[in-house]
C-alpha positions in Angstrom: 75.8 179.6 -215.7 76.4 183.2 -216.5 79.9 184.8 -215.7 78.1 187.2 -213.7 76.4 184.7 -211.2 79.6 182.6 -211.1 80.8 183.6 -206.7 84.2 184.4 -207.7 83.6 187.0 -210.4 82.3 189.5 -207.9 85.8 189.2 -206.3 87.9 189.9 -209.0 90.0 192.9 -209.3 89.6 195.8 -212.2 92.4 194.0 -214.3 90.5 190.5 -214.5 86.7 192.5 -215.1 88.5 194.4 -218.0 90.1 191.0 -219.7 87.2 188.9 -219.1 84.5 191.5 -220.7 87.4 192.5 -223.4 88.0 189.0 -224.1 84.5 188.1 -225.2 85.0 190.3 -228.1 88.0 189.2 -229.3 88.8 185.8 -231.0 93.0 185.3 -229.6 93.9 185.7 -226.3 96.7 185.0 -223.7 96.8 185.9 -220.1 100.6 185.1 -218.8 101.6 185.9 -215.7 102.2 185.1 -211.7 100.9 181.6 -210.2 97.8 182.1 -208.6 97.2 185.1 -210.5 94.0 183.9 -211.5 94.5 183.5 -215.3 93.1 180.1 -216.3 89.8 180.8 -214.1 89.5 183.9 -216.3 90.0 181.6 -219.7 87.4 179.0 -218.0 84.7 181.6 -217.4 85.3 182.8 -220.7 85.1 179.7 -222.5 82.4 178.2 -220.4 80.2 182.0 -222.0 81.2 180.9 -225.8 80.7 177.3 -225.3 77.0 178.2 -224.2 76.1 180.7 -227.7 79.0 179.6 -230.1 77.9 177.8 -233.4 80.8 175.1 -233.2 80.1 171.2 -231.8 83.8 170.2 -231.2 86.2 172.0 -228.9 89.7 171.3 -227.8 91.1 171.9 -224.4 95.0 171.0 -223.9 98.0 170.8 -221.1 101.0 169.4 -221.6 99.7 166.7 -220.2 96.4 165.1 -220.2 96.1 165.0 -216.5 97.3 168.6 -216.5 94.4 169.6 -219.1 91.8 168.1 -217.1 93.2 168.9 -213.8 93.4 172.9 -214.5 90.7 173.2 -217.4 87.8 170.7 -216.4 88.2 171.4 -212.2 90.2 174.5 -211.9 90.2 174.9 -208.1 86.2 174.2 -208.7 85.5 176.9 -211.2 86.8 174.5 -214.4 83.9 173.7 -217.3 82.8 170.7 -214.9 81.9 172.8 -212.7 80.6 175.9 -214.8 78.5 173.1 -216.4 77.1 171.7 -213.3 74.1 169.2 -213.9 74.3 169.7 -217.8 77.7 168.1 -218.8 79.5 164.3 -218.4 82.8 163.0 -219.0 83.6 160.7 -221.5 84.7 159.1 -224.9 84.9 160.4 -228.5 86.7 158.5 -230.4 88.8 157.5 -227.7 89.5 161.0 -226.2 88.7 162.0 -223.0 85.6 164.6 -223.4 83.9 166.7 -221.6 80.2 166.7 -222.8 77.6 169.4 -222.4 74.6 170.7 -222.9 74.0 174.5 -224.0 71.4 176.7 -225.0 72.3 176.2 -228.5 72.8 172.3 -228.3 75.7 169.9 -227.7 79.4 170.5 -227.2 81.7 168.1 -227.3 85.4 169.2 -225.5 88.4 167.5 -226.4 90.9 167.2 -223.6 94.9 165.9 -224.5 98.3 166.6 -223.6 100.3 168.8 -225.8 103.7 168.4 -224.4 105.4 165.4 -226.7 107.1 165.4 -230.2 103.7 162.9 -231.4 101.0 164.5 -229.2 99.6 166.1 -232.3 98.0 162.9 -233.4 95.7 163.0 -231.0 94.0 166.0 -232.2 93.4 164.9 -235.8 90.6 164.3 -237.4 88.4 167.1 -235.9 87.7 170.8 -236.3 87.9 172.9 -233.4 85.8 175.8 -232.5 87.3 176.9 -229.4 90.9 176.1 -228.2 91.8 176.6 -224.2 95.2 175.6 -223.4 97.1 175.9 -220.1 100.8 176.5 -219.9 101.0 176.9 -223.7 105.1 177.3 -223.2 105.1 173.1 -222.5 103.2 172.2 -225.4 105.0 171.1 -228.1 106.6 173.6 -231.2 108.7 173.1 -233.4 109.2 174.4 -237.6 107.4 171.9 -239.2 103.6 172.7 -239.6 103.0 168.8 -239.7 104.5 167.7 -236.2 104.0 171.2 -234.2 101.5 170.8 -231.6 100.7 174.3 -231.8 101.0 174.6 -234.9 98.3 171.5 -235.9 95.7 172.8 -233.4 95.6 176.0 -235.0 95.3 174.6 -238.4 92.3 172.4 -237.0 90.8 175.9 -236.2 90.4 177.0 -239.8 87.3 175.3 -241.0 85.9 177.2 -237.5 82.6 179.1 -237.5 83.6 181.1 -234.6 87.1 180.2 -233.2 88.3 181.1 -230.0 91.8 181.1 -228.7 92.7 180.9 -224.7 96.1 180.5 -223.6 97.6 181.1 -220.4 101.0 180.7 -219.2 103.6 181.3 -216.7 106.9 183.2 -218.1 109.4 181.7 -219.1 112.9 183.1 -220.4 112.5 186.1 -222.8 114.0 184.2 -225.6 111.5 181.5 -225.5 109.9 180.9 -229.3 106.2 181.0 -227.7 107.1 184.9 -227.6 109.3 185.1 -230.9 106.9 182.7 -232.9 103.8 183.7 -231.5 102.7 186.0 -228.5 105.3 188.8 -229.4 104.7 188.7 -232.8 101.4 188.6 -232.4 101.3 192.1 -230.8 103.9 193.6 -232.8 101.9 192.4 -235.8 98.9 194.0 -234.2 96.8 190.5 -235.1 93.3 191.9 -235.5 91.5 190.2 -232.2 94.6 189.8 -230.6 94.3 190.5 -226.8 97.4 190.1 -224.4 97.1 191.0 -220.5 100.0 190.4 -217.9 98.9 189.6 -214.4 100.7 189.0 -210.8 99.2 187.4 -207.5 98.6 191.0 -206.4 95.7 191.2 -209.2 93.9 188.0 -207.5 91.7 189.8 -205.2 90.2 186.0 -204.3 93.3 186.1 -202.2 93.3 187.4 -199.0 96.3 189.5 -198.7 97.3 187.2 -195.6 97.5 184.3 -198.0 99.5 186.3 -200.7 101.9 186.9 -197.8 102.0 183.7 -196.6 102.4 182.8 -200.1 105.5 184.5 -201.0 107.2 183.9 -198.3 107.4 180.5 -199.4 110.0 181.8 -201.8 114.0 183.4 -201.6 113.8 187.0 -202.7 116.7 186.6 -204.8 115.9 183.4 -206.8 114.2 183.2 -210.1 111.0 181.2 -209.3 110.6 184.8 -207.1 110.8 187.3 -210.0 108.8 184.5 -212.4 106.1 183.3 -209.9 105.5 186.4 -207.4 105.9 189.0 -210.3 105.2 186.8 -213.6 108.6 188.6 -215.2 110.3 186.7 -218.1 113.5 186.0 -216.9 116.8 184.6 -218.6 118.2 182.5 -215.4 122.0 182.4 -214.9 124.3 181.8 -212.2 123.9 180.2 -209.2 120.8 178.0 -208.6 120.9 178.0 -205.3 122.7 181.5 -204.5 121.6 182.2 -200.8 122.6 178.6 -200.0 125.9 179.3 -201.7 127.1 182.3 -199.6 125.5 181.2 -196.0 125.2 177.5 -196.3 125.1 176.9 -192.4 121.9 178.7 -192.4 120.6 175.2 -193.1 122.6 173.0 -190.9 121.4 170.7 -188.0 124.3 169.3 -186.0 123.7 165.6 -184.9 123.2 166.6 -181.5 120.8 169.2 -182.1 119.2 166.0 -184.4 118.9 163.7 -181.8 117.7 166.4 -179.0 115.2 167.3 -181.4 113.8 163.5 -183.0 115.1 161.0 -180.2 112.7 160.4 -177.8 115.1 158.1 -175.7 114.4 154.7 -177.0 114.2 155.5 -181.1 114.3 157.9 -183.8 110.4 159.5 -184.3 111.0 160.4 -188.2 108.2 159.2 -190.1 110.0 157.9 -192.4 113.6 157.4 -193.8 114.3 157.3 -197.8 117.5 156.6 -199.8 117.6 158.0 -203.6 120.3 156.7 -205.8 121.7 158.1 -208.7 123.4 155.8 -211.2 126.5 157.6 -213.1 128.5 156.3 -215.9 132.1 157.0 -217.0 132.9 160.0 -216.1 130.0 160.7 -213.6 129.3 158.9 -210.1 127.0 156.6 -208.5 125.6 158.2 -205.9 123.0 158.0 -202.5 121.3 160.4 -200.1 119.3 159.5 -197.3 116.6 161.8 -196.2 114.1 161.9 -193.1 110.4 163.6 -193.8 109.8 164.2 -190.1 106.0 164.0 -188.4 105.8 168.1 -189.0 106.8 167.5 -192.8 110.0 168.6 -192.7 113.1 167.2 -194.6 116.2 166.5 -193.2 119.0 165.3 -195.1 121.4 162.6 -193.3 124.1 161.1 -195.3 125.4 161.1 -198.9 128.0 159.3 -200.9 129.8 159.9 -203.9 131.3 157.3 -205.8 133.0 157.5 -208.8 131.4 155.0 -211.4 134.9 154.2 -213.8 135.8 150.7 -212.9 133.0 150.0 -210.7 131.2 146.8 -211.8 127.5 145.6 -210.5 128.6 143.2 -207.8 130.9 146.4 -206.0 128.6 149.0 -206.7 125.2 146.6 -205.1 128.0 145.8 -201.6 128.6 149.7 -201.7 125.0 150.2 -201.5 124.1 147.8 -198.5 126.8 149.1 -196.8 125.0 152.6 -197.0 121.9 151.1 -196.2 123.2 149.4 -193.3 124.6 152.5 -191.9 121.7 154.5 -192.4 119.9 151.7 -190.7 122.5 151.6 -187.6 122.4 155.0 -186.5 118.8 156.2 -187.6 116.8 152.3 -187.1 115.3 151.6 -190.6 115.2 152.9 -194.5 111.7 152.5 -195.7 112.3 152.7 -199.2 115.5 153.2 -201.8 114.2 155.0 -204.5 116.6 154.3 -207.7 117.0 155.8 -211.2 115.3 153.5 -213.5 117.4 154.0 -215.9 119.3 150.7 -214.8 117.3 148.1 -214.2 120.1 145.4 -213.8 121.6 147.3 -211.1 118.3 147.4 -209.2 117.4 144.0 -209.6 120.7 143.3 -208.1 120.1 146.2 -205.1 116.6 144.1 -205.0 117.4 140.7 -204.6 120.1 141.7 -201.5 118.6 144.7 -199.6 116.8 143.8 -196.6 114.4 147.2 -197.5 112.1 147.9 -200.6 113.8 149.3 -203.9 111.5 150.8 -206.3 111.9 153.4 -209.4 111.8 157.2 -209.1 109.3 159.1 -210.4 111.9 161.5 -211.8 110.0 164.4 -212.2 110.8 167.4 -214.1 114.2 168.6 -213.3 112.6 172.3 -212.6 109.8 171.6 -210.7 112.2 169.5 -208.1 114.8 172.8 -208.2 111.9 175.0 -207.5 110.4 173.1 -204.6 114.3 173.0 -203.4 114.4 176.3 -203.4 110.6 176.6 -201.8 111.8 174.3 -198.7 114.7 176.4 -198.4 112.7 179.5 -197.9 110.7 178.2 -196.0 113.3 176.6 -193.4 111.9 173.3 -193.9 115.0 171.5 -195.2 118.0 170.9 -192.9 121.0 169.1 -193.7 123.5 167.1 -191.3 126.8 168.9 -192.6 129.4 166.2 -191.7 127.4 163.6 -193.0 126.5 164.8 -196.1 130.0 167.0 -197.5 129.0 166.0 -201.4 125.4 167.0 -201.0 126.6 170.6 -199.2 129.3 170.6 -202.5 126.6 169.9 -205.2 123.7 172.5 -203.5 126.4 175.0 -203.3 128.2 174.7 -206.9 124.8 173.6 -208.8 124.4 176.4 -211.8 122.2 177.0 -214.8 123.4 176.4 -218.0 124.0 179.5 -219.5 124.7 178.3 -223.4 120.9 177.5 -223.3 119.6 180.8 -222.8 115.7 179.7 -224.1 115.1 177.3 -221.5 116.4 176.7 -217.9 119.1 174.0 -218.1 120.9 172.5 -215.2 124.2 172.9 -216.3 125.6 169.3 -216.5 129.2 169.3 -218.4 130.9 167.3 -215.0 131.5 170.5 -213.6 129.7 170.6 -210.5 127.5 167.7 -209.2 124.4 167.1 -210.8 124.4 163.2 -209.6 123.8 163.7 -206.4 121.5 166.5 -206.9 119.2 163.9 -208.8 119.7 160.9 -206.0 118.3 164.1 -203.1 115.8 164.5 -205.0 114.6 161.0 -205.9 114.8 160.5 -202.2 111.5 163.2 -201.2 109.8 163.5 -204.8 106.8 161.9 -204.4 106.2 164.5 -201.2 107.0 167.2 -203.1 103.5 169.3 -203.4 103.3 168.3 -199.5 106.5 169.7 -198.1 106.4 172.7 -200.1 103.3 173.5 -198.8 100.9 172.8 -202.0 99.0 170.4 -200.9 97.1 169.6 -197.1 99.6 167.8 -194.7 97.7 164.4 -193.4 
C-alpha cells in the first residue's frame, strides 16, 4: 500500500511529512523522542515503501525482545508491516525465526523478527544478510566493545554485503551519557555520516491525537518527575535525587485513613475489593524479608494495606514461613481473604515452605523491569489512583519517601540499593500489582 493511501498519513503533522519523505532518500535514520509521538509508525510506513521496490530478499526487524519486535514493528497500533501488507504477507519460519513473509512488486521478502536486548541475542541473527534493519527502542538492545558479541554492532555488520541497506531506529531518551548517543547517534551527526538523518519529536507532533487525549495523557504524569520531561517532552535526562519527590514532601496527599476505607469498600457485611494480593521480598544479610498487601478495587484502583519489615540476619526458614502466615492471617482477619502471595523467585525453598502451609495460593513474580514498575508508580500517583493506609504500612510510607536514584551510575537509571533506604519493600509493593500494571496506569482497557 502506498504511504500516501495509508488513513493515518493524511493526519500527520509537518514534522512527520518532512521525515517520512526525507527519509526515503536517505539510507540511516533515527526518530527519538516522546511516547506516542508517532515515531515507529513513521519507520513502518517507511519500511513497508522500501520493502515494496528494494533489491534485498532478507530483512531484519528487532526489539529487545522478540514479543516487543513483533508487538511494535509487525502490529504497531494496526499500521505495523502486517497490516501495511494486508492480503500479501504470512507469518512464519526461516530457519527457525519468526518471519514475517511478503509479497511485493519486485518479489519476496523475507523479515526477520528477534530480540536484541541479551549479552547472546546476536546469535540469532547470523547467518543472513540484511537489506533493511527496523529496530524499536535501539537504547535496550544490546552494545558493548566487542564487534563479535555487540548486538548492534553484528546487525550492522550483516548489512554490508547489502544492495540497498536501510537503517530505522527509534527510541525513547534515555540519559545524555548513554553510549547509543556517544557510540553512535551523536557521533553520527557530528561526523555528518553521509545519509545520516536524525529528527526529535514529542506527543505535541502526533496530530493523530486529539488534543483532549494528549491532555488526558499527560496528566497521567507528576510535572516534576523524570518520566515527565522524558515521555511528555522526549528530553534526555540524567535522573538524580529523589524518585518519588512529590510523595516525599506531601506524603499524606496519598493517605486513606481506615475509616475513610471502610466507609468507602464495606458494604456492611464484607469488604467489595476485587481482589487482595501479598508480594514478598526475600532479603539476605544485611537486607530484610519483607510483605505488602495491596487491594486492586472494582474501579482499578490500588490501595496499599499493610507492610512488614523484617530483618533477615538470624532468621531461618521455619521463622521466616510462621512470620509470613501470621501476616497472611491478619490480612485475612480484618480485610476476609488474600487471593494470591506473589514471592520473589529467587528462593524457591522458602516458597515451597510458604506453599505447603498457606491456606492461599503462592506463586512467582513476574518481576518486571525495575523502571517500568517505578514509572507506573509514579503514573498511579499522578493520577490519584494509589492510596496507602498510613498506620498500617510505616515501612512502605519510609521506603516511597527515601527511594533515590543512584547517582554513581549516571548512563543508566539505577535504583540506588547500598542499604540505604529501602529497596526490599519497594520490590515486595510491586510484586504485589505487577501483573495489572498496563491496567491501572491506564494503558490498557479496564474489563
Amino acid at each position: 500500500m502506498p504511504i500516501s493511501e495509508v488513513p493515518i498519513y493524511k493526519e500527520f503533522s509537518q514534522k512527520h511529512y518532512l521525515y517520512i519523505g526525507r527519509a526515503l532518500h536517505s539510507s540511516f535514520c533515527v526518530a527519538e523522542g516522546a511516547v506516542r509521538a508517532g515515531k515507529t509508525i513513521d519507520h513502518c510506513l517507511i519500511a513497508a515503501e522500501y520493502l515494496e521496490h528494494c533489491p534485498d530478499k532478507f530483512h531484519l526487524a528487532t526489539g529487545s525482545t522478540i514479543g516487543n519486535a513483533k508487538l511494535n514493528i509487525g502490529v504497531c497500533n494496526g499500521f505495523g508491516l502486517e497490516n501495511l501488507f494486508a492480503g500479501a504477507c504470512h507469518w512464519g519460519k526461516y530457519r527457525d525465526n519468526e518471519a514475517l513473509f511478503i509479497q511485493t512488486v519486485t518479489g519476496e521478502k523475507v523479515v526477520i523478527f528477534a530480540g536484541g536486548g541479551k549479552a547472546d541475542s546476536y546469535k540469532r541473527i547470523l547467518g543472513n544478510s540484511y537489506g533493511l534493519w527496523i529496530a524499536t527502542e535501539i537504547n535496550e538492545h544490546y552494545d558493548c566493545d566487542d564487534s563479535r558479541t555487540s548486538f548492534i554492532k553484528v546487525a550492522m555488520a550483516r548489512q554490508a554485503a547489502a544492495q540497498e541497506p536501510l537503517t530505522l531506529w527509534d527510541l525513547n531518551p534515555s540519559s545524555p551519557h548513554h553510549r547509543i548517543y556517544s557510540e553512535y547517534i551523536d557521533r553520527y551527526r557530528e561526523d555528518a555520516l553521509p545519509g545520516f538523518l536524525y529528527e526529535h519529536f514529542t506527543i505535541h507532533d502526533n496530530k493523530s491525537m486529539t488534543p483532549e487525549q494528549v491532555e488526558a495523557f499527560v496528566a497521567r504524569y507528576r510535572k516534576d518527575s523524570v518520566w515527565y520531561r522524558r515521555d511528555i517532552f522526549g528530553q534526555r535526562i540524567v535522573a538524580e535525587g529523589l524518585i518519588y519527590r512529590s510523595f516525599s514532601d506531601t506524603p499524606a496527599d496519598w493517605f486513606i485513613s481506615r475509616e475513610d476505607l471502610r466507609k468507602k469498600y464495606h458494604d456492611g457485611k464484607k469488604w467489595t475489593f476485587r481482589n487482595i494480593y501479598v508480594g514478598v521480598d526475600f532479603g539476605c544479610s544485611g537486607s530484610a524479608h519483607t510483605f505488602v498487601a495491596c487491594a486492586i478495587t472494582n474501579d482499578w484502583k490500588l490501595i496499599a494495606l499493610r507492610s512488614e519489615r523484617i530483618e533477615a540476619e538470624g532468621m531461618n526458614t521455619e521463622q521466616l514461613t510462621e512470620r509470613f502466615l501470621t501476616f497472611g492471617k491478619i490480612i485475612t482477619g480484618e480485610y476476609g481473604r488474600v487471593d494470591t502471595a506473589y514471592c520473589d523467585s529467587a528462593e524457591q525453598t522458602i516458597i515451597n515452605s510458604f506453599r505447603t502451609r498457606a491456606p492461599f495460593p503462592v506463586a512467582n513474580a513476574r518481576k518486571y523491569e525495575i523502571n517500568d514498575r517505578i514509572r507506573a508508580t509514579d503514573i498511579m500517583m499522578a493520577l490519584h489512583v494509589l492510596s496507602i493506609v498510613p498506620e498500617d504500612c510505616k515501612s512502605l510510607v519510609t521506603a516511597l519517601s527515601e527511594c533515590v536514584w543512584d547517582k554513581q551510575k549516571p548512563g543508566q537509571w539505577v535504583r540506588l540499593d547500598d542499604g540505604t533506604s529501602d529497596i526490599d519493600t519497594l520490590d515486595a509493593f510491586e510484586y504485589s500489582w505487577e501483573r495489572y500494571m498496563k491496567i491501572l496506569i491506564r494503558e490498557e482497557k479496564q474489563t
